[in-house]
C-alpha positions in Angstrom: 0.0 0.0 0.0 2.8 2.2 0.5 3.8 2.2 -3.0 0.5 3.2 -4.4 0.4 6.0 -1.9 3.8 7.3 -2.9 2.6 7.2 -6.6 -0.1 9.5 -5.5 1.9 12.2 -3.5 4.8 11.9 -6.4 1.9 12.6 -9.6 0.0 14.8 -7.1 3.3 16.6 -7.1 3.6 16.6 -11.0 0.8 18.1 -11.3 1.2 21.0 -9.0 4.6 22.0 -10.6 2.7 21.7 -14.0 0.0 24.1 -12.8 2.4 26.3 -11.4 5.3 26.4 -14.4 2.0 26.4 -17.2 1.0 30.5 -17.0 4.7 31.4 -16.7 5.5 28.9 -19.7 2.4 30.5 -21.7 3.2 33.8 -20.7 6.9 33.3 -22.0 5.6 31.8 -25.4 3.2 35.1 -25.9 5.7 37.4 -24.9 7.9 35.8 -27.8 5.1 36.6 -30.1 5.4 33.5 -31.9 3.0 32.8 -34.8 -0.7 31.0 -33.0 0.7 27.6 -34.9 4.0 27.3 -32.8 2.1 27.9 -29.9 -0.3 25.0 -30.0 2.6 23.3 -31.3 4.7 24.1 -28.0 1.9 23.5 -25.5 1.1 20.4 -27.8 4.1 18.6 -26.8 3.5 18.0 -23.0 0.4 16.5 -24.0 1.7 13.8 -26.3 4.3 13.1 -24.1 2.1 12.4 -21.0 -0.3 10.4 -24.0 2.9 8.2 -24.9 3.6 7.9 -21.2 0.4 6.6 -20.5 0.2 4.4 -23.4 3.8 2.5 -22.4 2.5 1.4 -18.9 2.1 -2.0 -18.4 -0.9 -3.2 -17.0 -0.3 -6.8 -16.8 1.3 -6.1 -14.0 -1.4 -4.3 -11.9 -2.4 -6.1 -9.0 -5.9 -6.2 -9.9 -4.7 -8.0 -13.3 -2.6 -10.6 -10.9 -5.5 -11.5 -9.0 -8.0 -11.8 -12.2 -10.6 -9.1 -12.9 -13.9 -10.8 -12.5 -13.3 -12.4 -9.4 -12.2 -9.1 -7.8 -15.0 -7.9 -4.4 -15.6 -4.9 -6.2 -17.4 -6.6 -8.9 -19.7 -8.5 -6.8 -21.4 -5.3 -4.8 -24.8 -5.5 -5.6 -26.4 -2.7 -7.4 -28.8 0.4 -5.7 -32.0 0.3 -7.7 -32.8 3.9 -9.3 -36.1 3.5 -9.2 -38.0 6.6 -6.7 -34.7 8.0 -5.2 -35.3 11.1 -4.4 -38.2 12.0 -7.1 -41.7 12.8 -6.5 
């Protein structure tokens, strides 16, 4: 459990720096006065880099993969019917 919660803090981290550094970064690229296509190209970049990230991850190694996905607790919670909550 540890290591997932270390994963948290360390792409809760990522994320922060990446909200902090984007206006300076955007600010920087306008004050360049760069034509409108090298800016989406330029703010482009993190995106497809976090995609290919994303995309390399091996999920065969997941826990939940390990133990087998349909015999998991989670899939046998039983449902809350919809019916009358909350309408009159």
């Amino acid at each position: 459990m540890s290591v997932r919660s270390t994963g948290i803090g360390f792409t809760s981290g990522v994320g922060r720096s990446g909200a902090i550094l984007a206006p300076i970064v955007i600010g920087v690229l306008v004050a360049m006065q760069l034509p409108l296509q090298q800016n989406f190209v330029a703010i482009a970049i993190p995106a497809v880099i976090a995609a290919l990230a994303v995309a390399m991850i091996d999920h065969s190694r997941s826990a939940s993969a390990q133990q087998g996905s349909t015999s998991t607790e989670a899939t046998n919670i039983p449902a809350v019917p919809a019916t009358g909550m909350g309408v009159r």
